[in-house]
C-alpha positions as CSV (number, residue, x, y, z in Angstrom):
1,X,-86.9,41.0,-9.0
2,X,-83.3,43.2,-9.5
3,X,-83.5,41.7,-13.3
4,X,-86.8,43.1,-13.5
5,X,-86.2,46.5,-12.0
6,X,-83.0,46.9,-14.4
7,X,-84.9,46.3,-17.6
8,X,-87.7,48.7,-16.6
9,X,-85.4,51.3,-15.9
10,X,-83.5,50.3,-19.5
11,X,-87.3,50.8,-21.1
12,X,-87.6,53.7,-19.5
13,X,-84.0,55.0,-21.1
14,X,-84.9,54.3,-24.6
15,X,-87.8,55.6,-24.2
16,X,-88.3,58.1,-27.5
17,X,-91.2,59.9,-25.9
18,X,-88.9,61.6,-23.3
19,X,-86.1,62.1,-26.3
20,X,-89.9,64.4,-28.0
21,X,-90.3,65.9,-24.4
22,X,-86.6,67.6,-24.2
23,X,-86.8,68.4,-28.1
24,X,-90.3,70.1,-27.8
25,X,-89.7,73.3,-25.6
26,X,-86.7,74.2,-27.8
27,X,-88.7,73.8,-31.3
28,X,-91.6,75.8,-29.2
29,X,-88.9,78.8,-28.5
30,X,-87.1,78.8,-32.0
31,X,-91.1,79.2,-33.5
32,X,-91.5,81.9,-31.1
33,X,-87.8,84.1,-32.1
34,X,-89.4,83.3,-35.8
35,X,-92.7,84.8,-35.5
36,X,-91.3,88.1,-33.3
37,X,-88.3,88.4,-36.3
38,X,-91.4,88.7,-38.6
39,X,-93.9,90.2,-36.8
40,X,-92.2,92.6,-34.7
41,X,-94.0,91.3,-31.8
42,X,-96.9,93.4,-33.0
43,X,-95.1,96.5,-32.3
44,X,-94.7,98.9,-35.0
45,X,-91.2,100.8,-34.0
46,X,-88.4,101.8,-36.1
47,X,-85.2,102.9,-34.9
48,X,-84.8,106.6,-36.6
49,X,-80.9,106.1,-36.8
50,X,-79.7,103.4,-37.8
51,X,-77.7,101.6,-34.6
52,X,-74.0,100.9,-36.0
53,X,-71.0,99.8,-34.0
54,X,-67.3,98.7,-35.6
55,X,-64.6,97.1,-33.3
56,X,-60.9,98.4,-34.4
57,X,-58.8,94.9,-34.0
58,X,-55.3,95.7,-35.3
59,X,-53.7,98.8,-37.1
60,X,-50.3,98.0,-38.5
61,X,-48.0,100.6,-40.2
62,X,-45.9,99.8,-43.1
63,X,-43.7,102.5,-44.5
64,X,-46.1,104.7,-46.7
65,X,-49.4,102.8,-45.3
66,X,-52.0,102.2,-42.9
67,X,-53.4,98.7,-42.3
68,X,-56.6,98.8,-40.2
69,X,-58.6,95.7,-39.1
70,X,-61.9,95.9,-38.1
71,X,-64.6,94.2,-37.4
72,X,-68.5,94.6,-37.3
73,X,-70.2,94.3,-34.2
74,X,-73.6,95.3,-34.8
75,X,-76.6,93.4,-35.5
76,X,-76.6,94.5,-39.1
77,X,-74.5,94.7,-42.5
78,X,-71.8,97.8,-42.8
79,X,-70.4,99.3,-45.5
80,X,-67.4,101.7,-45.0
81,X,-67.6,104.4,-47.2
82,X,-65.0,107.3,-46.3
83,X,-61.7,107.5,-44.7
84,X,-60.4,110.8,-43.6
85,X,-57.0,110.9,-42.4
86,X,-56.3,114.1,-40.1
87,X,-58.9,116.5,-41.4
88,X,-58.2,115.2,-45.0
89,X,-60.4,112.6,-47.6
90,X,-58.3,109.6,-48.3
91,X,-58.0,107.0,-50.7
92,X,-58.7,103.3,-49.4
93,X,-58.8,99.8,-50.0
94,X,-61.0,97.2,-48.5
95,X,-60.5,93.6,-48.6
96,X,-62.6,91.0,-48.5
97,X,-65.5,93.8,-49.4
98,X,-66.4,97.1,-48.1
99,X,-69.2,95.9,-46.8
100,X,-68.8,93.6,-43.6
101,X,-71.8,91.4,-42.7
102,X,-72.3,91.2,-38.5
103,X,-69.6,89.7,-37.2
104,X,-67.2,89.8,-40.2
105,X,-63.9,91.2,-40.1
106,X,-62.1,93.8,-43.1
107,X,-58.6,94.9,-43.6
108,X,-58.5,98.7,-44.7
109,X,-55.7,99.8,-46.5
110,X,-54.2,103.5,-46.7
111,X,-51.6,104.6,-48.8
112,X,-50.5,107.7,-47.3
113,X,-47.4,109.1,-46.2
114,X,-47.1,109.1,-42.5
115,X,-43.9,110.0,-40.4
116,X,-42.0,108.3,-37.5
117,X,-43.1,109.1,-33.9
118,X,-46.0,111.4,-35.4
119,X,-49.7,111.2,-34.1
120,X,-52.6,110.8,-37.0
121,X,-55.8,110.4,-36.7
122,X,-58.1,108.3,-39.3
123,X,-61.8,108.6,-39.2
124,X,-63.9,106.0,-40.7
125,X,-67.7,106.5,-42.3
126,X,-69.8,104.1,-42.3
127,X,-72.6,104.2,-45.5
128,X,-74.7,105.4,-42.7
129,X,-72.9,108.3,-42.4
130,X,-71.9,107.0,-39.2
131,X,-68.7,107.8,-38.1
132,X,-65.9,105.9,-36.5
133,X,-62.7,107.5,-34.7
134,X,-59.0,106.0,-34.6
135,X,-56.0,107.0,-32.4
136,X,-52.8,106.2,-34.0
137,X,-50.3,108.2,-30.6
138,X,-47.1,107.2,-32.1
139,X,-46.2,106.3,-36.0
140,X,-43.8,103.6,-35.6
141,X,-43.2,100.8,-38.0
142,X,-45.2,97.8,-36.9
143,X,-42.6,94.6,-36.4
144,X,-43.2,92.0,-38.8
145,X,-42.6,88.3,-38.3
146,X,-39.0,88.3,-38.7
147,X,-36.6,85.9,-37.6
148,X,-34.9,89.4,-35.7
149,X,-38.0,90.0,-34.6
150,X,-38.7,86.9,-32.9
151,X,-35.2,87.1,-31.1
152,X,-36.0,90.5,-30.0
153,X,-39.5,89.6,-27.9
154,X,-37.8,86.2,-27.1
155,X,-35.0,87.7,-25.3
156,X,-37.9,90.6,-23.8
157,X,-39.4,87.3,-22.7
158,X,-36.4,85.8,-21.0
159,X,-35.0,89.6,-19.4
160,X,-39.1,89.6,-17.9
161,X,-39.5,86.0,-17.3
162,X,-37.3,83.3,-17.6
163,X,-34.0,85.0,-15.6
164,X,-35.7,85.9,-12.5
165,X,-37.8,82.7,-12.1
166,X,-34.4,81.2,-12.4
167,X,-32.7,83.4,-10.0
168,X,-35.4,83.0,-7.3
169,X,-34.6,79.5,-7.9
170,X,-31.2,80.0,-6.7
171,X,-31.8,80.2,-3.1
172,X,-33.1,76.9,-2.9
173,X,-30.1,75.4,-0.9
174,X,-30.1,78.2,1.8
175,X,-34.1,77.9,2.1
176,X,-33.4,74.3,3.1
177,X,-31.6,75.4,6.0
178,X,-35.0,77.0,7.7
179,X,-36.3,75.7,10.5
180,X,-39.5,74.3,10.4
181,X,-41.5,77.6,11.4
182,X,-39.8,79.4,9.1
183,X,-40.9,76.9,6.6
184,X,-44.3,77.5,7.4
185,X,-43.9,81.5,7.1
186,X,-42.1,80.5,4.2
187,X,-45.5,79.0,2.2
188,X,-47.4,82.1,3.4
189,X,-45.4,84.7,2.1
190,X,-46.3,82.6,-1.0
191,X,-49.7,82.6,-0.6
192,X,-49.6,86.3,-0.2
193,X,-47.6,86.7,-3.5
194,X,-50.1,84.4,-5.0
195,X,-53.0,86.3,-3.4
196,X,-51.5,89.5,-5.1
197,X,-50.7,87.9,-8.5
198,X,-54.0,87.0,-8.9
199,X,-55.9,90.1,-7.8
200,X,-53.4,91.6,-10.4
201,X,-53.8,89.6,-12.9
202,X,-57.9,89.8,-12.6
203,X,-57.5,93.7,-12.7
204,X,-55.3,93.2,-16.1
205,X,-58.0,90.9,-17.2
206,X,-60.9,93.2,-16.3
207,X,-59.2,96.4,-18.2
208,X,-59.0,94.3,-21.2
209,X,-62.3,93.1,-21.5
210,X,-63.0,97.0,-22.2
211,X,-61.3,96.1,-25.3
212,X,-63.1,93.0,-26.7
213,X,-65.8,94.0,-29.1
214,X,-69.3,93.4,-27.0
215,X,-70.7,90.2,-28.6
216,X,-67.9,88.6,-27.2
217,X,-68.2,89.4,-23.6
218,X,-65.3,90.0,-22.0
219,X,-66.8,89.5,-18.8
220,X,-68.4,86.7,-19.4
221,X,-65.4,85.5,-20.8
222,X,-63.1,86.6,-17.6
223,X,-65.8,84.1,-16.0
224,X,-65.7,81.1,-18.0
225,X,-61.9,81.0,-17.8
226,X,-61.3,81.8,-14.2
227,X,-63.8,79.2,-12.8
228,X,-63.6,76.7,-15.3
229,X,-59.7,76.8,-15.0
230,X,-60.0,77.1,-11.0
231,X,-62.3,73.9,-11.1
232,X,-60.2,71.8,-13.8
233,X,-57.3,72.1,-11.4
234,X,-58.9,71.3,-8.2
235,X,-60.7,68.2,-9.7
236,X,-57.1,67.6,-11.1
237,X,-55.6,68.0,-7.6
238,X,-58.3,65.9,-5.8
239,X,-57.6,63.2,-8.3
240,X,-54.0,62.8,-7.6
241,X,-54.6,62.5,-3.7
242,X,-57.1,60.1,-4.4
243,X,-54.4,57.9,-6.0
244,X,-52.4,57.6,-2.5
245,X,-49.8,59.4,-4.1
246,X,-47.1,59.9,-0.9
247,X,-46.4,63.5,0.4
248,X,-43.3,64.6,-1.8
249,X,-44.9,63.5,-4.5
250,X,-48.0,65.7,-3.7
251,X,-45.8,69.1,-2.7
252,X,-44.3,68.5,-6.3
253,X,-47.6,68.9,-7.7
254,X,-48.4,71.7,-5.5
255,X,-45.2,73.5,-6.9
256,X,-46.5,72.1,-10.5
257,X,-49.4,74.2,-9.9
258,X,-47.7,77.1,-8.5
259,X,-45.4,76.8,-11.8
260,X,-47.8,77.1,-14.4
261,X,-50.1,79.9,-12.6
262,X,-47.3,82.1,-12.5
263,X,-46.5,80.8,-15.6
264,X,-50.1,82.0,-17.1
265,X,-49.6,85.4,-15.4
266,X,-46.3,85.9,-17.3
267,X,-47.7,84.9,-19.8
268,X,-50.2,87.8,-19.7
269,X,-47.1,90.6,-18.3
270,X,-45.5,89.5,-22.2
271,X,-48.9,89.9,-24.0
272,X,-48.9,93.6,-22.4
273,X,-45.4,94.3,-22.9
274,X,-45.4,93.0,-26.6
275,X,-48.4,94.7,-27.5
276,X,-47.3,98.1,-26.3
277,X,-44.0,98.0,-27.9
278,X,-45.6,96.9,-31.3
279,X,-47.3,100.0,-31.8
280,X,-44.5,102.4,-29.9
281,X,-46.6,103.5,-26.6
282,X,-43.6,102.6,-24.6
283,X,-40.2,102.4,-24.7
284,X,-38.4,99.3,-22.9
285,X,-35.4,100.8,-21.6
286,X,-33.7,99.2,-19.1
287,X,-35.1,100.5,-15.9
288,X,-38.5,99.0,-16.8
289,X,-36.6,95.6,-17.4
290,X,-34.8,95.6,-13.8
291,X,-38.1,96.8,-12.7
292,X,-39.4,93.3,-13.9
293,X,-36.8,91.3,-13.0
294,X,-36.9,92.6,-9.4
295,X,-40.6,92.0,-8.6
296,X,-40.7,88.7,-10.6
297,X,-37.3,87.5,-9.0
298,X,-40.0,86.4,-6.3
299,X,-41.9,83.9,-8.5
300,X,-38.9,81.6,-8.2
301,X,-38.9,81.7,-4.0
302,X,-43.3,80.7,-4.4
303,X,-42.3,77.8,-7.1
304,X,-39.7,76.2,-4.2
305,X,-41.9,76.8,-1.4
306,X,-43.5,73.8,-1.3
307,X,-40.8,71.5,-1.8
308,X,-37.9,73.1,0.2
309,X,-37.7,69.8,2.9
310,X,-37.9,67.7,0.2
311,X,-34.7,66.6,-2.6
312,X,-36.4,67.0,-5.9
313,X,-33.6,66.1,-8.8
314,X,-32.0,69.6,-10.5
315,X,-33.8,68.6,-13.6
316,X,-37.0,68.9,-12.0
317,X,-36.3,72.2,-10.9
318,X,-35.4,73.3,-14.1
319,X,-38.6,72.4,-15.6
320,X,-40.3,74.3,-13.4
321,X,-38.5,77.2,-13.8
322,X,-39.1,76.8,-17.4
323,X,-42.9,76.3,-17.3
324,X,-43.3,79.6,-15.1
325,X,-40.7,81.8,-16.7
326,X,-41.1,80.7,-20.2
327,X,-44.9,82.1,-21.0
328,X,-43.6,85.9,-21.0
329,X,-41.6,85.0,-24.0
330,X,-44.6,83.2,-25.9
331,X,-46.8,86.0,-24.9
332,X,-44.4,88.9,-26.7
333,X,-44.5,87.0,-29.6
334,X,-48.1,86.8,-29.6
335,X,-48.7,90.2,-27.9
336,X,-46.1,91.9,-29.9
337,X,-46.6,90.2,-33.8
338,X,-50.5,89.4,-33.6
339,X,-52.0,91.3,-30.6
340,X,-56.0,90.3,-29.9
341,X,-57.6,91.7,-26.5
342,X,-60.3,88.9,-26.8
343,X,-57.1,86.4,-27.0
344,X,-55.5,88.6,-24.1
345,X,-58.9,88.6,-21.7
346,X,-59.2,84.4,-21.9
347,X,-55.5,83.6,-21.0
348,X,-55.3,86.6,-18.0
349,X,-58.8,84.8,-17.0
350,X,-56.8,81.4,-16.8
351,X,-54.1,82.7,-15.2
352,X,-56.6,84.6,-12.4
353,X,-58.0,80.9,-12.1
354,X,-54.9,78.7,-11.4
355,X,-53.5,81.2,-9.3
356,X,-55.9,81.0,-7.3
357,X,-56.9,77.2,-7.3
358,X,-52.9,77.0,-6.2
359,X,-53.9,79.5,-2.8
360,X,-56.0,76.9,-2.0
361,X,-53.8,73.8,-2.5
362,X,-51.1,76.4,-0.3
363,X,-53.5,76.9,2.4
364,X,-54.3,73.4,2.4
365,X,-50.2,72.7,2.7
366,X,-50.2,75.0,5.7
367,X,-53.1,73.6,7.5
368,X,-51.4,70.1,7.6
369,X,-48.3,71.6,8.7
370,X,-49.6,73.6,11.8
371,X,-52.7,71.0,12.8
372,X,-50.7,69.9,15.8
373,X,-48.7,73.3,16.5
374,X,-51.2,75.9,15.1
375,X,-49.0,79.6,14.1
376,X,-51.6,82.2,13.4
377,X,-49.1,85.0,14.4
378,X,-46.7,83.6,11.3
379,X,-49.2,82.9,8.9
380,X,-50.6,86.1,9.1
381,X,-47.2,87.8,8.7
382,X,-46.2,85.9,6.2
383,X,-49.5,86.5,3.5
384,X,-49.3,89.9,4.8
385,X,-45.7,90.0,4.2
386,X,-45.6,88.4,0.5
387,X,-48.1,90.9,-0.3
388,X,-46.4,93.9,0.4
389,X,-43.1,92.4,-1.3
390,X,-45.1,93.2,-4.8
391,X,-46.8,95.3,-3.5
392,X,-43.1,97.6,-3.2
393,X,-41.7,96.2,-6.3
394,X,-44.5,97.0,-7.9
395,X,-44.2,100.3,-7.6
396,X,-40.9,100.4,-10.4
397,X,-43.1,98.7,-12.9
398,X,-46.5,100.5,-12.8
């Protein structure tokens, strides 16, 4: 009788009728967009002006030039026609073409001779007679790929990133004398840094997505990659405590975590800081760097949290600090060299995501830890508390 069952329901799999049934609907719509492409829908509306819309990607200055990517965002074919450059027609070159079919991308080229720390503004006209403003604030030489170059943001990376992880690192040993209370405060103020990183990180994200040209979605992209990265790691997490894996070895995956969210919000501080300094906005003198090292000096404290009763080996330690520090100097290089909003807007979206997949694991932490002596009074000043530490050391960075 089971036998039976199974090869009925095996008939009823290969079944090619119900393969025709989940095809048909879709070939029904596609014939549907078809005839309203050709028909109109019956409606006989034009638009009077034609509906044109260019995203500026990148402008790079070489000595003597302008290099201008853009792309077309609109539903139709544009051809650039003009360039004026403050108030004056300009000479250009266009490459692949002038005209830049929906969604394509063009590299405009200006020969014309700017001057450092000067503010220009190019104009762009579309075939349409359309026109399209840019902002150039500051002339400043754009850096190229250089092996200096690389040193420069890698060394941005490690002043914002890498040292203080490394030096919140440092009070490992005298954390391990806490008592256990103290412990427990000590995970909350992490949560509440956490809590903070994330909230700032999702702000970052949301300014950026201002940025991305509209068929992409910036939105919709802050979504995919804050949820999908929130429930990758929890499925991740629930899969290693499925394993009877014993509870050191679970706090190091907590710290793990905690590691590479922090790690994806540097990551996102050195796309910002990169960016800016490639085209000149700001200038990274050295308060802005202590600035950064004293609000991110914390990181290192929320990486050690969940391991301080345990002995994890100094090598492990190091990796961590490396995974969470390190980012900032990946994302200068890519923030400062090739900056892209849409590229910006998915990984602050991760980092939004983890961070806060790791609250959760933290809170989890926390509940185990007071279940048989419950301490509302410290876990509430301790979030409270870690979110008022950026909170103030915010305030020399922003």
């Amino acid at each position: 009788m089971i036998e039976e069952t199974q090869n009925q329901i095996q008939v009823k799999r290969s079944n090619p009728m119900t393969l025709v049934l989940l095809i048909l609907p879709l070939l029904i719509l596609g014939g549907l967009i078809v005839l309203f492409l050709r028909t109109g829908g019956g409606l006989n509306l034009a638009s009077p002006v034609p509906i044109e819309s260019l995203s500026v990607e990148r402008t790079v200055l070489h000595p003597g030039q302008f290099e201008i990517t853009v792309r077309n965002t609109s539903l139709e074919e544009i051809t650039i026609a003009q360039v004026i450059v403050n108030d004056a027609f300009w000479e250009f070159e266009v490459s692949p073409s002038p005209s830049i079919p929906r969604l394509g991308k063009a590299v405009l080229r200006i020969n014309y001779p700017w001057s450092d720390y000067e503010a220009y503004a190019v104009r762009l006209f579309t075939g349409n007679a359309i026109a399209f403003d840019i902002e150039i604030p500051v002339a400043f030489t754009t850096p190229q790929p250089e092996t200096s170059t690389f040193l420069s943001f890698a060394l941005i990376g490690l002043y914002v990133g890498v040292i203080p992880v490394y030096l919140g690192l440092l009070w490992y040993p005298a954390l391990r004398q806490l008592q256990r209370r103290w412990m427990v405060f000590l995970l909350a103020v992490t949560a509440g840094l956490l809590v903070f990183l994330g909230l700032d990180t999702l702000v970052e994200a949301i300014e950026q997505a201002a940025l991305v040209p509209g068929p992409f979605q910036g939105i919709g992209l802050i979504g995919i990659g804050t949820v999908g990265t929130f429930l990758l790691l929890e499925a991740i997490s629930r899969r290693e405590k499925g394993l009877g894996r014993s509870e050191a070895t679970q706090r190091m995956s907590v710290a793990t975590l905690i590691a590479v969210g922090i790690g994806l919000h540097n990551l996102g501080e050195g796309l910002a800081i990169g960016a800016a300094y490639s085209v000149g906005e700001i200038a990274l003198g050295g308060f802005l760097v202590i600035g950064f090292i004293i609000q991110n000096i914390t990181e290192g404290v929320a990486i050690i949290a969940p391991v301080v009763r345990d002995q994890p080996k100094l090598s492990k330690l190091v990796v961590l600090g490396l995974i969470g520090g390190a980012p900032a100097i990946l994302g200068a290089w890519i923030g400062g060299l090739s900056p892209s909003p849409t590229l910006a807007v998915l990984f602050l979206a991760i980092g939004t995501g983890a961070v806060f997949e790791v609250v959760l694991e933290i809170a989890r932490l926390i509940q185990k830890d007071t279940a048989r002596q419950p301490m509302p009074a410290m876990v509430f000043s301790g979030v409270l508390g870690g979110m008022l530490i950026l909170w103030v050391t915010g305030l020399m960075v922003k």
